[in-house]
C-alpha positions in Angstrom: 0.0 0.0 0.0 1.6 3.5 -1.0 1.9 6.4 1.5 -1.4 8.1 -0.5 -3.3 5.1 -0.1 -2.3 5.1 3.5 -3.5 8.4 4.0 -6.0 8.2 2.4 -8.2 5.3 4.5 -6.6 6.8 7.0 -9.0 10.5 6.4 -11.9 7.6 5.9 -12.2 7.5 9.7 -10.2 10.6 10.9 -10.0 13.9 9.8 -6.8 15.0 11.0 -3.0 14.1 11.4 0.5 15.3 12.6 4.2 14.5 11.4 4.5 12.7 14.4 1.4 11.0 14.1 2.1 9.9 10.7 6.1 8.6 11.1 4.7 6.4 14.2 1.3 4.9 12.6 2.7 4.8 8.9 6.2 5.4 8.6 5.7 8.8 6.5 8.6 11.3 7.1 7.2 13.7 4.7 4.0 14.4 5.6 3.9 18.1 4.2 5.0 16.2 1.0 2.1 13.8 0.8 -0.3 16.2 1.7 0.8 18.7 -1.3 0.6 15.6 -3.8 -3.0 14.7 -2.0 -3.7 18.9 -2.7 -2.5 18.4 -6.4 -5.3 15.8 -6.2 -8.5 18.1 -5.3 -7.9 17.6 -1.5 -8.4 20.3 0.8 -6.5 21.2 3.9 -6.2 23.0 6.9 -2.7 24.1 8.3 -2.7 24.8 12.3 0.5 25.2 14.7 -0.2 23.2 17.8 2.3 22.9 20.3 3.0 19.8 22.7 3.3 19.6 26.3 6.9 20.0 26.3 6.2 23.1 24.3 7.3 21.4 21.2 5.3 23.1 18.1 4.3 21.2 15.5 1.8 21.0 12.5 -1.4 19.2 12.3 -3.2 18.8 9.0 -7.2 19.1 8.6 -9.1 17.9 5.9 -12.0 20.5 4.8 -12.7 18.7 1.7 -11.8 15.8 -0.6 -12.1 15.4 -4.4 
């Protein structure tokens, strides 16, 4: 199963994800990649910082709509 296809059936039950979330569930280490080739492919996204409870900021990714 490709990274895309991981994604996704991943979106199928879950609307959003982080880097972090991704490289431990899937093994994806460029998530802002997969999401600009899921874009190129009608998707629609949301962009938010977030930051962790260490303080650590990172992205998560929303879907508003899909193709």
């Amino acid at each position: 199963m490709s990274q895309l296809e991981m994604l996704t059936h991943h979106f199928a039950t879950t609307n959003s994800i982080s880097g972090i979330e991704a490289a431990a569930i899937y093994k994806i280490r460029a998530l802002p990649r997969r999401i600009s080739d899921l874009e190129e492919r009608g998707w629609v996204f949301n962009r938010v910082w977030k930051k962790d409870p260490s303080g650590q900021r990172y992205k998560r990714y929303t879907v508003i709509t899909t193709p």
